[in-house]
C-alpha positions in Angstrom: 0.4 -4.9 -15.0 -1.8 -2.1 -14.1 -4.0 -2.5 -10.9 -6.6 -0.1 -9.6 -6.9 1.1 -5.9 -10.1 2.3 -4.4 -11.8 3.1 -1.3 -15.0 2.0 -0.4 -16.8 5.1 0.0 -19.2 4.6 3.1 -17.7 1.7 5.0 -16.9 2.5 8.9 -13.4 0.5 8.8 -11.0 0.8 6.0 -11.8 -1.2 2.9 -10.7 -1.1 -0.5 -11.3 -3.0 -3.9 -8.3 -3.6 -6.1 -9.2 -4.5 -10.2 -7.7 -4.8 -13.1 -8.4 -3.0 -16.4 -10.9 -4.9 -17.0 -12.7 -4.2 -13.8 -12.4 -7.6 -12.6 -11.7 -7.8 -9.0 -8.2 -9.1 -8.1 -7.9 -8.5 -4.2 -10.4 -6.7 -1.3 -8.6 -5.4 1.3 -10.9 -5.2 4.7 -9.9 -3.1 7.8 -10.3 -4.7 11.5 -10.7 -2.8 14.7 -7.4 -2.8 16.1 -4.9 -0.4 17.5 -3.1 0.9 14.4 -4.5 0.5 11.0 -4.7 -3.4 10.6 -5.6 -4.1 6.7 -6.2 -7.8 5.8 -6.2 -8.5 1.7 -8.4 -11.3 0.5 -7.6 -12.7 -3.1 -10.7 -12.7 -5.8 -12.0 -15.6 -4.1 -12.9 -13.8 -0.5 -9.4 -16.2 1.1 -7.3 -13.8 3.7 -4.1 -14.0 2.0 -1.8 -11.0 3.9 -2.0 -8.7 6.1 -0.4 -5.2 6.5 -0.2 -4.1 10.2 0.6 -0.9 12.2 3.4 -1.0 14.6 2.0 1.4 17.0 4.3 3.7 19.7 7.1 4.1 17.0 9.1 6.8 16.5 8.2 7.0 12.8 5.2 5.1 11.1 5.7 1.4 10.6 3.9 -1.4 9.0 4.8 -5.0 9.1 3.6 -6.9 6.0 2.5 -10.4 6.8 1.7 -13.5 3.7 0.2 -15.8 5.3 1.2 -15.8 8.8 4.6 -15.3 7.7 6.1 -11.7 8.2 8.0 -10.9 5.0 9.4 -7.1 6.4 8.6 -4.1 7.1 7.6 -0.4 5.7 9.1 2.7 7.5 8.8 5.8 7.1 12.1 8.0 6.6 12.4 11.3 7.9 12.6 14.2 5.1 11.4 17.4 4.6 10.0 17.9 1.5 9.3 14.4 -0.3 8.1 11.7 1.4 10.0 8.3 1.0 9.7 4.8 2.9 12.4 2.3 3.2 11.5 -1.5 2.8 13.4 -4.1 4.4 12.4 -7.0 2.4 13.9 -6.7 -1.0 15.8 -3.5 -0.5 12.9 -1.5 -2.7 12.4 2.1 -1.2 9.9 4.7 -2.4 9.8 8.3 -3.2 7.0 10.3 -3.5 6.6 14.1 -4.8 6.1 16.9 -3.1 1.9 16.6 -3.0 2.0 12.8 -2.2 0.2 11.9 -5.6 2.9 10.4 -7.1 5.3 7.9 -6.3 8.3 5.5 -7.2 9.1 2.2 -6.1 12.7 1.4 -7.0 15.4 -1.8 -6.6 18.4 -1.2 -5.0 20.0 -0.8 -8.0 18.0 1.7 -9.4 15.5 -0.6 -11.6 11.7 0.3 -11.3 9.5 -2.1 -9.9 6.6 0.2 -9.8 4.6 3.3 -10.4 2.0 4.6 -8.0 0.1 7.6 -8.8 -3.2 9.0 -7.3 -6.3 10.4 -8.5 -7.7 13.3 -7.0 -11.0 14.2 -8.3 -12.6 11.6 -6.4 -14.3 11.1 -3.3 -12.2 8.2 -1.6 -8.6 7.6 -2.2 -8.3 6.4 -5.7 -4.7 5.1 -6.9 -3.6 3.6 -10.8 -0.8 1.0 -10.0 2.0 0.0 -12.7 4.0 -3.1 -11.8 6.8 -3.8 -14.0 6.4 -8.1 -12.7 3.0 -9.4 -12.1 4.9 -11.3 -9.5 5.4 -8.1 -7.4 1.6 -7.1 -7.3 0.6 -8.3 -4.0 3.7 -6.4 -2.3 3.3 -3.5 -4.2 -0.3 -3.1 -2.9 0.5 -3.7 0.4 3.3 -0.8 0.2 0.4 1.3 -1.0 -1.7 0.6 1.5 1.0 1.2 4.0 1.1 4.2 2.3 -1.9 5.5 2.4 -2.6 4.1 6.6 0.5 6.9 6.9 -1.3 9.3 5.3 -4.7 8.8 7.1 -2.9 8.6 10.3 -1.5 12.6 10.0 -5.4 13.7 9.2 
């Protein structure tokens, strides 16, 4: 399943549409004032359905994922050096990045991929193309991209 990412480009607060290839819209994601980034996704019907939140006064960016009300895990930043990876407490996934943060890997455990993020750059918001090997994972996948790209914001 391929998804598209992309910023609003003149909204105050973080928002972002999410479509398929046909350009119909899957999810909106709307930013609220809050301390930390604090994304709520609404499905194609305008519903809140989760919510990806900043743990602020960490030691390494954190985001706890929410469906519902319900708090399915977390996204962490690790500490490296040179490629950026987060670790993912609810299903074990982590995900690697390259060195320029455009691409990245979302892996099992085990080694399986779950999904393929990659960013394009000649554009004027953040704009990501998102492979998920299960339809089923789509909602957490964007959220991990979201967390994603809050980190990124975040460092300037």
């Amino acid at each position: 399943m391929r998804m598209y990412f992309r910023q609003r480009l003149f909204s105050w607060l973080d928002s972002y549409d999410i479509y398929n290839e046909a350009g119909e819209t899957l999810y909106t994601v709307e930013g609220k004032l809050a301390w930390g980034h604090c994304l709520h996704i609404l499905d194609s019907t305008g519903e809140h359905i989760a919510t990806v939140q900043e743990k602020v006064l960490t030691m390494l960016p954190r985001f706890e994922l929410y469906i519902g009300e319900r708090c399915i895990g977390c996204v962490q930043k690790a500490f490296t050096f040179f490629r950026p990876r987060f670790d993912i407490d609810c299903g074990g996934w982590q995900v690697e990045g390259d060195f320029m943060e455009w691409e990245y890997r979302v892996t099992e455990p085990c080694g399986a991929l779950v999904a393929t993020i990659s960013k394009e750059v000649l554009h004027l918001t953040d704009t990501y193309v998102i492979d998920v090997v299960q339809p089923s994972d789509a909602l957490q996948v964007l959220m991990l991209v979201l967390a994603i790209d809050a980190e990124k914001c975040s460092r300037g």
